[in-house]
LUMVEXDO-152838 format. One line per field, with one value per residue (C-alpha): x, y, z; residue in one letter; residue number from 0. Coordinates in pm, 1 decimal, always signed. Each point is the difference from the previous one (the first is absolute). Example, Ala and Ser with C-alpha at 12.3 -4.5 7.8 and 13.67 -1.06 7.14 Angstrom:
east [+1230.0, +137.0] .
north [-450.0, +344.0] .
up [+780.0, -66.0] .
residu [A, S] .
num [0, 1] .
! end
This chain:
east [-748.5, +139.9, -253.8, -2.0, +28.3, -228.9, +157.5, +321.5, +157.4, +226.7, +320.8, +203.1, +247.5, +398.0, +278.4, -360.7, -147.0, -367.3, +23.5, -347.1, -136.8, -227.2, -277.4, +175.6, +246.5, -151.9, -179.4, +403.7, +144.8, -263.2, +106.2, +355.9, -56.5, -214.3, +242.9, +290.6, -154.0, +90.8, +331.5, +14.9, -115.0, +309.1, +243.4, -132.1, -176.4, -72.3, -234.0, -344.0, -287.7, -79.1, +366.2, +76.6, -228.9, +115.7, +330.8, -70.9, -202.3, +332.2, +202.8, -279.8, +46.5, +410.4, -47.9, -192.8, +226.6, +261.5, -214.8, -76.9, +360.3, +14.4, -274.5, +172.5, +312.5, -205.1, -175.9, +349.3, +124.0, -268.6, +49.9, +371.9, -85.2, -263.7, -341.1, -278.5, -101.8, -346.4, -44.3, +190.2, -272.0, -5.9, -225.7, -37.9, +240.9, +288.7, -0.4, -18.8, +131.3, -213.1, +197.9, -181.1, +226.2, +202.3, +371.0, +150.3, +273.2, +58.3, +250.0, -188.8, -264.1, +264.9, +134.6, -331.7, -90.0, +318.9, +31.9, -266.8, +125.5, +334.3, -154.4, -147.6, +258.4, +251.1, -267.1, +9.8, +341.4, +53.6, -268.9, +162.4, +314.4, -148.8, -182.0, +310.4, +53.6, -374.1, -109.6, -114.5, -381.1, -267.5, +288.1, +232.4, -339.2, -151.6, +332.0, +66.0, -358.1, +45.9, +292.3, -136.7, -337.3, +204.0, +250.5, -306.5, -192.6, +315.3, +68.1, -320.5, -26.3, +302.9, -190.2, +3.3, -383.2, -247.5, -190.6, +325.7, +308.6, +201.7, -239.4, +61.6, +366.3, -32.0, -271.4, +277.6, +269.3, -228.8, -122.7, +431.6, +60.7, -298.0, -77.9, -385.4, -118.4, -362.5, +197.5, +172.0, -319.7, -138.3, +318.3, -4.2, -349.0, +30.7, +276.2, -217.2, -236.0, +280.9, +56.8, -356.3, -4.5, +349.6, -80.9, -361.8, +217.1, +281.1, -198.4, +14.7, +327.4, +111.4, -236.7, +109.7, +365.3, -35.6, -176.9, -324.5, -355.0, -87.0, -132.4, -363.5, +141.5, +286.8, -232.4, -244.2, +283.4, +155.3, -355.3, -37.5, +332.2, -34.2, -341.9, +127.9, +356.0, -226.3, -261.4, +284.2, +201.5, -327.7, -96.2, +340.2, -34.0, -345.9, +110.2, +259.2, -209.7, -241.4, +325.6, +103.9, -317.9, +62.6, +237.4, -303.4, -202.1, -44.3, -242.1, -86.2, -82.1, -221.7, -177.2, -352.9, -145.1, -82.0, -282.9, +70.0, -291.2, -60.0, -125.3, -388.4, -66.8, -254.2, +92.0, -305.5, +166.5, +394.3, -87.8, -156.5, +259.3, +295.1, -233.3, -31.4, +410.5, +83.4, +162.5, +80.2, +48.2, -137.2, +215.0, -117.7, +200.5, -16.3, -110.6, +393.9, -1.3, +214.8, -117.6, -114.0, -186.8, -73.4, -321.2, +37.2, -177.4, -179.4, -162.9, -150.1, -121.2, -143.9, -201.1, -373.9, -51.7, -282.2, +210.0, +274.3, -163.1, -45.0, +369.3, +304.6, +304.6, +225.8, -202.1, +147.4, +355.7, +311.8, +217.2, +341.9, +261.6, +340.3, +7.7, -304.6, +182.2, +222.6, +197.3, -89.2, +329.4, +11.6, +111.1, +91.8, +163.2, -98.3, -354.3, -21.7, +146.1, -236.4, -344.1, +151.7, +96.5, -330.6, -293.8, -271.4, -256.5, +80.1, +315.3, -25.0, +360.5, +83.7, +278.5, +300.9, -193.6, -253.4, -313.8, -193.1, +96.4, -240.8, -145.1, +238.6, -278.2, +175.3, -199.7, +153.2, +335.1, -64.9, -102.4, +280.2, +264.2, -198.0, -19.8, -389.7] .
north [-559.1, +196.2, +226.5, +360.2, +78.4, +375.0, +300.5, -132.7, +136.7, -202.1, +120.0, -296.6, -216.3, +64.8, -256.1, -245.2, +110.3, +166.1, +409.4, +127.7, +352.3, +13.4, +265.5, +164.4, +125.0, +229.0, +145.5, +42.0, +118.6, +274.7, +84.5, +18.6, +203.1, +249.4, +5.6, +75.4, +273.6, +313.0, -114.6, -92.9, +369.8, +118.5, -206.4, +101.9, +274.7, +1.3, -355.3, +163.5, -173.2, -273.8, -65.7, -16.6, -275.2, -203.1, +65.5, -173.0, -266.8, -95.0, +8.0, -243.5, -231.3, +50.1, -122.2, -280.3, -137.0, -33.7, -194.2, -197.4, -70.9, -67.2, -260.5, -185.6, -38.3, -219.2, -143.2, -86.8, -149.4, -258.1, -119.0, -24.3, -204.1, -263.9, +190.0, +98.4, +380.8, +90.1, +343.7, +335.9, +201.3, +421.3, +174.7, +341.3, -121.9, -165.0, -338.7, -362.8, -311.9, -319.3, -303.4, -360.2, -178.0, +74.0, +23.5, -351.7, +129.4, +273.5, +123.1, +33.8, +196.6, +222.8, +58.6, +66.9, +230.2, +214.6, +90.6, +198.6, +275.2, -32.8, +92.3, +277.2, +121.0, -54.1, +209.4, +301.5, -15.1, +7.5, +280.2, +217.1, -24.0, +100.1, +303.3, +225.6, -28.3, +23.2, +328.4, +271.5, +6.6, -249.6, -279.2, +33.9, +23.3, -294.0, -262.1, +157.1, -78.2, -377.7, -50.5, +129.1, -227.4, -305.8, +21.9, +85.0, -353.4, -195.9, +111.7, -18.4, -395.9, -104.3, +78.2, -332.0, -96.2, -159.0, +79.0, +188.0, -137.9, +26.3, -201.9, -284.3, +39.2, -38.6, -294.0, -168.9, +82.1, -127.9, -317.0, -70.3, -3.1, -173.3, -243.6, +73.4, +299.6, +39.7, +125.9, +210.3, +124.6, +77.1, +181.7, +233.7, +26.0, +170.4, +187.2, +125.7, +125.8, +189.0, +149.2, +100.7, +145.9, +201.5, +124.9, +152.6, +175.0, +122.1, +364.3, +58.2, -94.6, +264.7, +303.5, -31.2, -15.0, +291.0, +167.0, +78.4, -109.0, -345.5, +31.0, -176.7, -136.2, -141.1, -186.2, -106.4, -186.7, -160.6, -117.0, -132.9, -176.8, -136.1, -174.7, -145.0, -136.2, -110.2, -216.5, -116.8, -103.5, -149.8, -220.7, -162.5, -74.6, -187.4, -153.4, -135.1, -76.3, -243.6, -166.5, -149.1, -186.0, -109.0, -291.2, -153.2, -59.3, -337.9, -99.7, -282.1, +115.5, +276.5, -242.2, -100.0, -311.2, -10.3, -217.5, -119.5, +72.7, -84.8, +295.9, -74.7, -113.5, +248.8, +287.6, -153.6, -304.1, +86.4, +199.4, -202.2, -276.5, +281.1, +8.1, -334.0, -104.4, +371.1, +102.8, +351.9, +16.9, -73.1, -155.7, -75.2, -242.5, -186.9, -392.9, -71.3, +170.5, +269.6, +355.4, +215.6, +275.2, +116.3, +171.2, +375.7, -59.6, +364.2, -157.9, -272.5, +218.0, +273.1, -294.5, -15.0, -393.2, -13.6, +57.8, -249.0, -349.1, +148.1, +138.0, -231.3, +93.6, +19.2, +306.2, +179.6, -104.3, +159.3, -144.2, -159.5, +238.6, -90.5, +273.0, -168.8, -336.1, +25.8, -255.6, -79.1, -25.1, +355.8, +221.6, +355.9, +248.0, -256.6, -66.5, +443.4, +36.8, -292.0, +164.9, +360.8, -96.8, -129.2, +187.6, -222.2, -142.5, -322.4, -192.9, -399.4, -186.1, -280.1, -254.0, -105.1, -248.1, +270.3, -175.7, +252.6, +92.2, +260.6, +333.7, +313.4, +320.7, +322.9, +132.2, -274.2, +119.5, +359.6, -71.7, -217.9, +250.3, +319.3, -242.3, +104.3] .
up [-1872.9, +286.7, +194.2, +40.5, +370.7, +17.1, +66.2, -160.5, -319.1, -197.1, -110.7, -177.4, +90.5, +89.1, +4.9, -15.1, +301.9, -36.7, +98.5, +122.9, +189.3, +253.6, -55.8, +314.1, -142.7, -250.6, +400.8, +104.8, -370.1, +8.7, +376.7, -62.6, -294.6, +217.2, +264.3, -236.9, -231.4, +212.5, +82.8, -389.5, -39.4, +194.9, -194.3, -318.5, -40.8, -352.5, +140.3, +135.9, +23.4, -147.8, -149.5, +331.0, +113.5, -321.9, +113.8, +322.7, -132.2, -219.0, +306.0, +155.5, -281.3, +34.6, +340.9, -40.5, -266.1, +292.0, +182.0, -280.6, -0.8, +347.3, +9.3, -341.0, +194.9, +248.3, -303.9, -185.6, +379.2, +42.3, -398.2, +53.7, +259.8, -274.2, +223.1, -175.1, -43.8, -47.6, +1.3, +63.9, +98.0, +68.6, +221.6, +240.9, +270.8, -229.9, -180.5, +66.9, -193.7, +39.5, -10.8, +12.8, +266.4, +278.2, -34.5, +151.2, +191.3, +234.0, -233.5, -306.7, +185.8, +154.2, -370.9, -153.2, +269.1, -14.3, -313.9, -47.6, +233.3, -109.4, -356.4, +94.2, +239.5, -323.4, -202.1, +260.2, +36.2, -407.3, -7.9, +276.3, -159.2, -339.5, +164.7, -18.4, -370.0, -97.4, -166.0, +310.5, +6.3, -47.0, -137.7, +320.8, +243.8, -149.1, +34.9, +357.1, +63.9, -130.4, +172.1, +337.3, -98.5, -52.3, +289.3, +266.6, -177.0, +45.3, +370.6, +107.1, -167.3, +185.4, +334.3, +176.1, +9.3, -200.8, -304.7, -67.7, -150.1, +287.4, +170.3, -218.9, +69.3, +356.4, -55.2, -209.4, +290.7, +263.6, -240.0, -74.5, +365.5, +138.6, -281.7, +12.1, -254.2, +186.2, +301.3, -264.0, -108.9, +374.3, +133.3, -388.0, +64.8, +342.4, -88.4, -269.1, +248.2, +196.4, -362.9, -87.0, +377.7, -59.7, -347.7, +199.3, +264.0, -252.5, -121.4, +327.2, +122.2, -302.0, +63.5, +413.1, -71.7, -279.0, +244.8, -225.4, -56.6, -119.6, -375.6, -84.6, -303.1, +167.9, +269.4, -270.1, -215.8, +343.8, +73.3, -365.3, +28.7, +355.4, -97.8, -329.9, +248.4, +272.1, -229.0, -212.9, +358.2, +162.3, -313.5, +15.8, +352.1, -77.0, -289.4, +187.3, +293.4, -227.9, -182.8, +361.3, -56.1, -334.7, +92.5, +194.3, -365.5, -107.6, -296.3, +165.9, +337.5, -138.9, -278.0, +13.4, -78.2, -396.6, -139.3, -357.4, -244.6, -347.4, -194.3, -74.0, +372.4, +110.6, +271.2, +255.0, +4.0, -20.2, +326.5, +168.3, -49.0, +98.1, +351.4, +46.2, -25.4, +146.3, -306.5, -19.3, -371.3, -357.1, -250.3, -316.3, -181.1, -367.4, -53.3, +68.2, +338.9, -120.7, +189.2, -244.1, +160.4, +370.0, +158.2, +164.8, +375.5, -117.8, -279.9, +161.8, +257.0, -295.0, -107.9, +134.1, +144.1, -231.6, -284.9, +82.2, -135.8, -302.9, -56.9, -101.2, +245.4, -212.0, -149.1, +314.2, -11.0, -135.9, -209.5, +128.4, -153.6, +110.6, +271.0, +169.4, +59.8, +275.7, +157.3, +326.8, +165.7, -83.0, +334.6, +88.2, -227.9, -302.6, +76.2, +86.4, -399.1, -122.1, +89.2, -78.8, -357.4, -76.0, +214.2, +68.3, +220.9, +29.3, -108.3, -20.4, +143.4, -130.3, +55.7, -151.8, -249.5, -96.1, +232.7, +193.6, +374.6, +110.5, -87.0, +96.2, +95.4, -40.7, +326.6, +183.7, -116.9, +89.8, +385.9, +56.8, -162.7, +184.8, +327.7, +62.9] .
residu [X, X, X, X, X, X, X, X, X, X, X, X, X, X, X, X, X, X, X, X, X, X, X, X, X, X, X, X, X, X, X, X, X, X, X, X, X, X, X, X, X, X, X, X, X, X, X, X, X, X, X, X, X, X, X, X, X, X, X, X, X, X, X, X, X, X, X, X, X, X, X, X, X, X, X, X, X, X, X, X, X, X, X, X, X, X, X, X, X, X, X, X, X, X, X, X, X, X, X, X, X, X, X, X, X, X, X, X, X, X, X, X, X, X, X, X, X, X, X, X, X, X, X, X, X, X, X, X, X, X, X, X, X, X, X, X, X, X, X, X, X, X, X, X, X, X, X, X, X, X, X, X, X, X, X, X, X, X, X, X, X, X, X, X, X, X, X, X, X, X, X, X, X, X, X, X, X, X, X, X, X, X, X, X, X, X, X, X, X, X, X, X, X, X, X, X, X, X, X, X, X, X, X, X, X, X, X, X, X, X, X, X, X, X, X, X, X, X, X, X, X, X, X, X, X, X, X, X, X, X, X, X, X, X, X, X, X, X, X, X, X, X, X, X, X, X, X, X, X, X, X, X, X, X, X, X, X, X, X, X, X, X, X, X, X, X, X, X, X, X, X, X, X, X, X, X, X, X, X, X, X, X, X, X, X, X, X, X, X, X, X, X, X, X, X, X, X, X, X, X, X, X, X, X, X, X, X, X, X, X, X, X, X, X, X, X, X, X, X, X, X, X, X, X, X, X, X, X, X, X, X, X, X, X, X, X, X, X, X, X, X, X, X, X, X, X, X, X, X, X, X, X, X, X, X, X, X, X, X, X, X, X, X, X, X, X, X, X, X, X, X, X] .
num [0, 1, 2, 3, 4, 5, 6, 7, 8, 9, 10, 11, 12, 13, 14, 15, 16, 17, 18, 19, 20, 21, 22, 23, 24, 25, 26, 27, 28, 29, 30, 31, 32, 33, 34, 35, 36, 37, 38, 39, 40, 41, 42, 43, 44, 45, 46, 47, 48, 49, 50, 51, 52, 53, 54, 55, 56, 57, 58, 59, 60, 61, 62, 63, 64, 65, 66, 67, 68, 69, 70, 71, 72, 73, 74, 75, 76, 77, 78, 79, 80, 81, 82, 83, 84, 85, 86, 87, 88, 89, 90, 91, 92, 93, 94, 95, 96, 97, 98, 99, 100, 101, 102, 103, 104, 105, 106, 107, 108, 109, 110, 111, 112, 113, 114, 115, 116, 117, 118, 119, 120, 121, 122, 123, 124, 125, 126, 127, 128, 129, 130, 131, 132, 133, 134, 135, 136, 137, 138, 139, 140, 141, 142, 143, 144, 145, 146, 147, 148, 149, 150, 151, 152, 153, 154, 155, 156, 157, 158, 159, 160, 161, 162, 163, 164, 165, 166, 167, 168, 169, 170, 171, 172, 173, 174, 175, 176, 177, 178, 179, 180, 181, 182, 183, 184, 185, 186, 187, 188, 189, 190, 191, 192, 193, 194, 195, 196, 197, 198, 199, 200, 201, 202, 203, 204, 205, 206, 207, 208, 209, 210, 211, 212, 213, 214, 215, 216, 217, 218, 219, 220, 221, 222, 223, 224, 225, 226, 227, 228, 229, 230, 231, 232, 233, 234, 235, 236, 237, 238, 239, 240, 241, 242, 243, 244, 245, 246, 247, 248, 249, 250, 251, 252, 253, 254, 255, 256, 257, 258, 259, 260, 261, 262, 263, 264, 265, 266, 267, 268, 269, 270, 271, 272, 273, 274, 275, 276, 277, 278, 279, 280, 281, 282, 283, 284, 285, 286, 287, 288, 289, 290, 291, 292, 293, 294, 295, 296, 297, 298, 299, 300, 301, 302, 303, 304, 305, 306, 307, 308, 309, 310, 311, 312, 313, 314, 315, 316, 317, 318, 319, 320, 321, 322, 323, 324, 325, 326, 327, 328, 329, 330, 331, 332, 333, 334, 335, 336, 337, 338, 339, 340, 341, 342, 343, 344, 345, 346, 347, 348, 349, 350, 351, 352, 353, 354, 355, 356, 357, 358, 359, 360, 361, 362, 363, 364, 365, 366, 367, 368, 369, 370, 371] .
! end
């Protein structure tokens, strides 16, 4: 059974992908809805009150459903393309589709990044051209509004820089022409900082050229949006940073000696046996030699030494399911997927005729992939 994440509301599924809100954006529907009321007020005045706030909380909704739309184009992309889509998820500053793998060619990411502008840039467009025949009043407000919303969210993704969409398309440009995606990722990810640093200047750049005051709200939102463009643009650039090392992981290489147990030997003596060959593992295995279970390092560690002649080892050990066995010639991106598909301690390799090579610690992993 799938687990709730907190602060996330379900919605349903369309076209089989999972739609879900973010608490956050019931904080941003309510703002919007504040913002718009007197201007809703002006449009139609028979809306006072709190009709008008409804009135903008519908319009906050409205919106939203064009991002929805926007983030299922991407979604609809990377399926075309046989990826796997998770999620399409809302929240205060937009949406976000989570898809499981990476797209394979520079192409397909350039694809799946694109069209989610190009929707909503399509949905302004239809919206502004709507506007005219749309009843004067609330009506003709509200679709000018949407189409001003959607072109101003498909701009502003085009910008060339990282966490945006734009910033995918240049990764992809870079990652076509260079062959190498992480320096993709690195040159999108300072561009994305040029971005964040742009979009922080830009109230002011306005008010000085209109020749009036800068507004607080104005400077508030740039600040909000630079931080969220700057984080997004600075993860990228670490991720990227730790995936050089990536290449360098070998199962092997990072194993630890294991120490084949069988199940009622007691702790006391299973450690002391580990210390005497320098194993760094416990492996518990059945009368045919077959691993069946192996020992967390914490547990063994939990356990008082007075307590440990009197407990069987393989009390302490896990059970081998399948995502615990991996193979030991197991390197890079593979062995990365490997321990993330099953999160664990300890992971026992094994070679190609099922024997036992060594004990994989998911510490050791981490220092080697972190390069502490």
């Amino acid at each position: 059974m799938e687990q709730r994440q907190p602060g996330v509301v379900r919605l349903g599924t369309v076209a089989g992908v999972r739609v879900q809100v973010r608490s956050s954006w019931f904080v941003v529907a309510a703002l919007i809805s504040v913002l718009l009321a007197p201007r809703i007020e002006q449009v139609a005045p028979g809306l006072v009150g709190a009709p008008a706030y409804v009135a903008g909380l519908a319009f906050a909704v409205l919106l939203y459903l064009s991002v929805l739309l926007h983030e299922l184009a991407h979604a609809v992309a990377a399926r075309s393309f046989g990826m796997t889509v998770r999620s399409v998820e809302l929240h205060f500053l937009g949406g976000v589709t989570e898809i499981e793998e990476e797209a394979s060619t520079a192409r397909r990411e350039a694809v799946i990044a694109v069209v989610g502008p190009l929707t909503s840039l399509a949905v302004g467009a239809l919206a502004w051209m709507a506007a005219p025949l749309a009843p004067e009043g609330l009506l003709r407000f509200a679709v000018q509004a949407l189409a001003g919303a959607n072109l101003v969210i498909g701009v502003l993704n085009l910008a060339p820089g990282l966490p945006l969409d734009g910033g995918r398309v240049l990764r992809a440009a870079v990652w076509g022409a260079t062959g190498r995606p992480l320096t993709g990722t690195l040159v999108a990810g300072w561009a994305g900082r040029v971005v964040a640093l742009l979009v922080l200047g830009y109230p002011l750049v306005v008010a000085r050229a209109a020749g009036t005051s800068v507004q607080v709200f104005d400077m508030v939102l740039a600040g909000v949006l630079t931080a969220f463009l700057w984080m997004g643009a600075s993860q990228a650039i670490s991720v990227a940073r730790l995936r050089e090392r990536i290449p360098a992981l070998q199962a092997r290489t990072l194993a630890r000696r294991a120490l084949a147990v069988p199940h009622d030997l007691p702790l006391g003596e299973a450690v002391r046996r580990a210390r005497e060959q320098e194993a760094g593992g416990l492996v518990v295995v059945a009368t045919d030699g077959r691993p069946v279970g192996v020992v967390s390092e914490q547990s063994v560690l939990a356990t008082p030494t007075e307590r440990r002649p009197w407990l069987q080892t393989g009390s302490l050990a896990r059970s081998l399911e399948p995502g615990l066995l991996i193979a030991a010639d197991l390197e890079g991106e593979a062995l990365v997927r490997a321990i993330r598909s099953t999160p664990a301690g300890e992971y026992v390799l094994v070679e190609p005729d099922g024997s036992v090579y060594g004990v994989l610690v998911a510490a050791d992993v981490e220092r080697a992939f972190g390069g502490r």
